[in-house]
N, C-alpha and C positions, 0 to 999 in steps of 0.2 A: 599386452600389459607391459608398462613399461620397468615395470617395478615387481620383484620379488618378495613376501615377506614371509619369510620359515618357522624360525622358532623366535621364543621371546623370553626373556624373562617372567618374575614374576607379574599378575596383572592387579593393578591397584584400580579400582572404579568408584566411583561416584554418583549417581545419578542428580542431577539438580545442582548439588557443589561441585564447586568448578578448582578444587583444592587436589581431587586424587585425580592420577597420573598413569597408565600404563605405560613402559616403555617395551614398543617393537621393534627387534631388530633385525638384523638379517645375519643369518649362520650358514654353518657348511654343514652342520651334521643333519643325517637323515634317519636320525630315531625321534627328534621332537616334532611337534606337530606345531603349526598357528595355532596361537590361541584364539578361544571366541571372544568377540568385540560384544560389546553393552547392546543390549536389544531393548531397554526399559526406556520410558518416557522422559526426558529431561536433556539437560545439559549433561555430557560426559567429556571428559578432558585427557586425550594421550598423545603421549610422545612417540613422533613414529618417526623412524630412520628413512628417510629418503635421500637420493643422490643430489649433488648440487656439483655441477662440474665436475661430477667424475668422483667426489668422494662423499664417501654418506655423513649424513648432517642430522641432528635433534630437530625435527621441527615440531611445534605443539599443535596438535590441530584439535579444535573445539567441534562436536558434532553434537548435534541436538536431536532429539528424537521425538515426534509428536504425538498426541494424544488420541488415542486405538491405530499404534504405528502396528501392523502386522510383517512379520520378515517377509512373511509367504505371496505379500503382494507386491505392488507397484507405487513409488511414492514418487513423487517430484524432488528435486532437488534445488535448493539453493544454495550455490558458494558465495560469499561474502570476504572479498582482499580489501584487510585493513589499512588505513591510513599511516603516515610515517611516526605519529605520535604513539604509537600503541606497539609498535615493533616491540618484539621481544625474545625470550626464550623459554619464560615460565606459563605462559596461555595467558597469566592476566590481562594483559591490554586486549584480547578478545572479546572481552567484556567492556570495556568503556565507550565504548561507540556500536551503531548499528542495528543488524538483527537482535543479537544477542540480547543489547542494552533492553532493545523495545519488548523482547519476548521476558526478558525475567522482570519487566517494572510494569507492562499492561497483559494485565488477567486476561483479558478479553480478548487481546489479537494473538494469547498462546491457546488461550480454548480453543478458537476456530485454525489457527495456522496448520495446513492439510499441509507441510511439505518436512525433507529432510531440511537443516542447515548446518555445511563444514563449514569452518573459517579456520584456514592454515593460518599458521604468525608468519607475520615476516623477521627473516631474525633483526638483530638491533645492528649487525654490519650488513646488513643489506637494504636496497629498495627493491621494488617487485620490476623498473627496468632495465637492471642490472643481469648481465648474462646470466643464462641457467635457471632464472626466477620464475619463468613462463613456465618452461617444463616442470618445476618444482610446484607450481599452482597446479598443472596436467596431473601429475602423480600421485596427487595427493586427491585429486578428483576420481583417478582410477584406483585408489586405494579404498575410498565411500563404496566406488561402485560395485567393489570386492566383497565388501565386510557387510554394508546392508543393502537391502530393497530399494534399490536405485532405478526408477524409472529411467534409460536412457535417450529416450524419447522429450524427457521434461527437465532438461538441466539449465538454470540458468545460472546467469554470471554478473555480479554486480560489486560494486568497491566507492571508494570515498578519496577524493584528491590522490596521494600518488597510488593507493587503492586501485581509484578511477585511470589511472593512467595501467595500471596493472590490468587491467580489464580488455581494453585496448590491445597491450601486448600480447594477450595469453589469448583471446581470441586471434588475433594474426598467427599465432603459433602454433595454434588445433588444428585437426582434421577440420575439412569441410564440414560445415552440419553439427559441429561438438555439439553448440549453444542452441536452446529454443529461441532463447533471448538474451540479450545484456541490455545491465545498464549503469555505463560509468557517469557516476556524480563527481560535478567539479572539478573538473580534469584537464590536462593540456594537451595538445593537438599530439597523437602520435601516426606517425607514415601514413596519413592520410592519401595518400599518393598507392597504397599497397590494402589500404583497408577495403574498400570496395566489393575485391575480387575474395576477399576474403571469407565478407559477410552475408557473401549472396544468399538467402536464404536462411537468413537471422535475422529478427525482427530485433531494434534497437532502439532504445531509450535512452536519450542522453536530456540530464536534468542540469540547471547552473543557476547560479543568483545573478541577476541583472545588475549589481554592486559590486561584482569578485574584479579580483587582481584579474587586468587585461589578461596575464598570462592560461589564464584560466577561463574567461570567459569568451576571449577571442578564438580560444583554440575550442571549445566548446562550438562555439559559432562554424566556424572553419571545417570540423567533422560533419557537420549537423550539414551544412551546404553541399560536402564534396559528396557527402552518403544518395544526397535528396537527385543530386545532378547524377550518379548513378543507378538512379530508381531502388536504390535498397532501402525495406522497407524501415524508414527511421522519422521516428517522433521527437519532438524538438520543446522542451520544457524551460523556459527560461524566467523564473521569479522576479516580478519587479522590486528594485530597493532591499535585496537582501544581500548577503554577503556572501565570502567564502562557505558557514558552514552553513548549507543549504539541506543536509541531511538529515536531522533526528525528527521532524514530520514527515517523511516518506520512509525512513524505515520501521516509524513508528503507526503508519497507514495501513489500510489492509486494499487500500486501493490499489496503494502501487504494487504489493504480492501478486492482487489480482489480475494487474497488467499484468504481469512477467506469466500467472498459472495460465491463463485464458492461449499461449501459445506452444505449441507443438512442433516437435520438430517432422519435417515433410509434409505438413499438414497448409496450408492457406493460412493469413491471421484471420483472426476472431474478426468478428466486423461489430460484436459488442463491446471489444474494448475501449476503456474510457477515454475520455477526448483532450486533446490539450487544456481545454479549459478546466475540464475538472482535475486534470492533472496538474496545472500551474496554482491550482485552489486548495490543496493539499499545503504548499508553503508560502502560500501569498494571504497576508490579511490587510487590507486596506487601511487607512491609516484614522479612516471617521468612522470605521467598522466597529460591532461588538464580538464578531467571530471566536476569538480568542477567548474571551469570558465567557463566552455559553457552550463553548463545546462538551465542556464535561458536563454540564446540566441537560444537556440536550441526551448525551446515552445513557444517564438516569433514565430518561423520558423512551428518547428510539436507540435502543442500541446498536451498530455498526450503521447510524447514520450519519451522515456531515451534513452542516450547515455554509453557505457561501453569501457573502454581502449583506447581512443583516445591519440593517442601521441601529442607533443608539435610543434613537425616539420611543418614547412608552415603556424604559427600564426595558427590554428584550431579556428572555430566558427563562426556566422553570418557575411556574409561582405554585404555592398548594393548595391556592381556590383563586378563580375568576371567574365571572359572570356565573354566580351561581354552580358552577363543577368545579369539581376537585381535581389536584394534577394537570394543567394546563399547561403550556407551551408558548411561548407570545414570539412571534416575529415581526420585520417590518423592512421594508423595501431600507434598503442604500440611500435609493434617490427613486426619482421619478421614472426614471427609466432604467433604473438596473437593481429588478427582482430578488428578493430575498429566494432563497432553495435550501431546498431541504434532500438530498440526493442520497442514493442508495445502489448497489450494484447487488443483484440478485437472482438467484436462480428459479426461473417456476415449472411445477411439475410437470411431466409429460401425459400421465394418465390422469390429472387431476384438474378441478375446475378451479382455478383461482383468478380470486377478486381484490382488490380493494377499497378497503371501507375507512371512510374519513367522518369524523365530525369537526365540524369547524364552527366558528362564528366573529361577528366583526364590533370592535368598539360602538354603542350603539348608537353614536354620534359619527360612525364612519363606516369607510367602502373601502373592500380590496376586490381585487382578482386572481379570484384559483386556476392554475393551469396544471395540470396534470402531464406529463411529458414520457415518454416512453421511445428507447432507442433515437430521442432528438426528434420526436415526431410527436405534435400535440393530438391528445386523445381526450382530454375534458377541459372545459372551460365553464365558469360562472362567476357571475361577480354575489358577492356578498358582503349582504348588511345595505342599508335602505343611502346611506352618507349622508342625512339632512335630519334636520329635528322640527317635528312635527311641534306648532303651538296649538294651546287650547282655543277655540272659540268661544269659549261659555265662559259666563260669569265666574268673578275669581271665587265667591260663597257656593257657587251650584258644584264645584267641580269632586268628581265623584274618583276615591281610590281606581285606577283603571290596572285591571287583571294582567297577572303576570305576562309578559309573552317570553317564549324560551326564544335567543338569541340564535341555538343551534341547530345548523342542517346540518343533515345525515346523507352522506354522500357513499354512492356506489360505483367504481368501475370495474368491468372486468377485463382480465387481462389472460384470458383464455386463448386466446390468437396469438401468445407469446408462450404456450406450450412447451417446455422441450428447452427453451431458450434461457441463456445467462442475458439481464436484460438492466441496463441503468433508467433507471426510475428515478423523477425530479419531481419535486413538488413545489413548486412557484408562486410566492407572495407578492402579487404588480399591483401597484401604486396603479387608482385612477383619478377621477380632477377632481374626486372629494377626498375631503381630511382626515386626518386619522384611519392611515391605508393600516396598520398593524393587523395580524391576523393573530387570531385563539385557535390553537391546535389540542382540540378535545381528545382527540382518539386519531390514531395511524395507524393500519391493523389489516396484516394480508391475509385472508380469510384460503383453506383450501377443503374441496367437496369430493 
């Protein structure tokens, strides 16, 4: 442990407000005891004495605690090193960017968020490549690993511009192995030359806008190369047409947590984590796209699902009745060749039978193709909806009201052979040579027995 912490002062806590303050600090006398750190669900906010070159320093670190968090087990962790804009000394800038932001403003990715999150400040006279900073991120990680249920097996390391360049350093400055994973966002090249040997057996994730300051994008590029020509294992995200901040949809994602949870430390990577592509669809929205306007109507509909390449044709997104049902979902191809999806990362049981069950149907003057996609392997295929309109033959006085027909198939697959497995799951809207490809999404619904 690099760090001692004895007695403390009074302890001020908060659960959720990020207003009260414990300060820990380090003493000589051997009649007080640690105090005990916050065990409850939420955001909690303390001032903890840590060294900084040798003399101890106020740092504020924000730790978060999740929902059915037990001491008595094992959680994941995530550290999150903030950007230069948020520096501080009172915790607030903790909150204006990041996990933090995305855990107190979306209900839905703090419901499901299975891990711890600390975020130390940086103070407002320092950046995080400033000597002493790396260790002072280390201690503050070995101060979490003290107080709660730190899985040490699942820590990962992530940060934002000089954040991201903090990530970089503090990884070069751990033990072998600290990290499951990192992943510095929009970052500059640091000792690329030194990081290699560093990260052997750290899976890495480096994200950037295809629009950022060279300084950032080239050095993004530059790690991403020198890691790839080392064979460490490192994934390369690079958003086209975006900018410096490339950040509040990835840590507002539960994709990208579930890259970083999906790896362990000593363990192989996952081979179901998700792919450049759905990683670069996280902050990339095409420019003739509806993506952005339907995303929130869409987890009305499937929640923790994303949408990618949806074109604009047929109004795309929630309606309250079509084709005769209620609650509907409309999509429709980009183009001719690049499928609207419907994508999802997911776990299926290991003693149970699970399926999925789909209703669909197609404009009844058009034709799409369902693809069903599993681990990047296609498992169903059909085209639906006839694409042509039938005329009458009969006289225009003989012609007789003709009987409803229902629009919708009822589709089953099972995904029982994926048992046991965390599994990304696509469901794909392709354009064929008839008109009006858009598809009706009656029902998405993973059935288990």
């Amino acid at each position: 442990m690099r760090f001692q912490v004895a007695a403390a002062a009074a302890l001020l806590i908060a659960a959720v407000l990020p207003c009260a303050q414990a300060d820990t600090r380090a003493t000589h006398s051997t009649t007080e005891t640690r105090p005990a750190m916050p065990q409850t669900l939420g955001f909690h906010d303390l001032l903890v004495t840590l060294p900084l070159n040798g003399q101890p320093r106020k740092i504020a670190c924000t730790v978060y605690l999740p929902k059915g968090y037990d001491p008595n087990g094992k959680w994941p962790m995530v550290v999150y090193l903030i950007g230069l804009g948020d520096r501080g000394e009172d915790g607030k800038g903790n909150y204006n960017n990041g996990p933090p932001t995305a855990l107190r403003t979306n209900k839905v990715l703090a419901e499901w968020a299975p891990f711890i999150l600390l975020v130390p400040q940086c103070p407002s006279d320092q950046r995080w490549e400033m000597p002493g900073m790396s260790k002072l991120a280390l201690d503050a990680i070995d101060f979490a690993k003290n107080n709660w249920a730190v899985d040490p097996d699942r820590i990962y390391l992530t940060g934002l511009s000089n954040g991201g360049c903090g990530v970089w350093n503090t990884a070069l400055a751990a033990p072998p192995k600290t990290f499951a994973a990192i992943a510095p966002l929009c970052s500059i090249d640091v000792q690329p030359d030194k990081m290699p040997a560093a990260l052997r057996g750290t899976a890495v994730l480096i994200i950037c806008g295809g629009a950022d300051d060279p300084r950032f994008l080239d050095g993004s590029r530059k790690m991403y190369r020198t890691l790839k020509d080392h064979q460490i294992d490192v994934t390369y995200a690079e958003v086209p047409g975006v900018g410096h901040i490339i950040w509040p949809p990835y840590y507002d994602s539960r994709l990208f947590y579930e890259y970083l949870l999906l790896h362990e430390r000593g363990r192989k990577p996952a081979t179901t984590r998700p792919s450049v592509e759905q990683l670069v669809a996280i902050g990339y929205t095409p420019p003739n796209s509806a993506d952005a306007e339907i995303a929130k109507p869409l987890q009305q509909f499937l929640p923790w699902w994303f949408v990618s390449n949806c074109g604009r044709d047929n109004s795309p997104g929630l309606r309250a009745q079509a084709l005769g049902r209620q609650n509907v979902f409309v999509t429709t191809p980009l183009g001719n060749s690049v499928p609207c999806r419907l994508m999802i990362t997911t776990s299926i049981p290991k003693d149970k039978k699970t399926a999925l069950h789909l209703t669909v149907a197609a404009d009844p003057q058009g034709q799409w193709e369902l693809l069903v996609r599993v681990q990047q392997h296609d498992v169903f295929k059909q085209t639906i909806g006839t694409g042509e309109i039938k005329p009458s033959t009969q006289p225009a006085q003989t012609i007789q009201p003709a009987a409803p027909v229902n629009p919708w198939v009822d589709i089953h697959v099972d995904l029982s052979p994926y048992a046991g497995d965390d599994v990304h799951l696509e469901l794909l809207n392709n354009a064929t040579s008839a008109a009006h490809a858009q598809a009706y999404w009656g029902k998405v619904q993973l059935t288990e027995q």
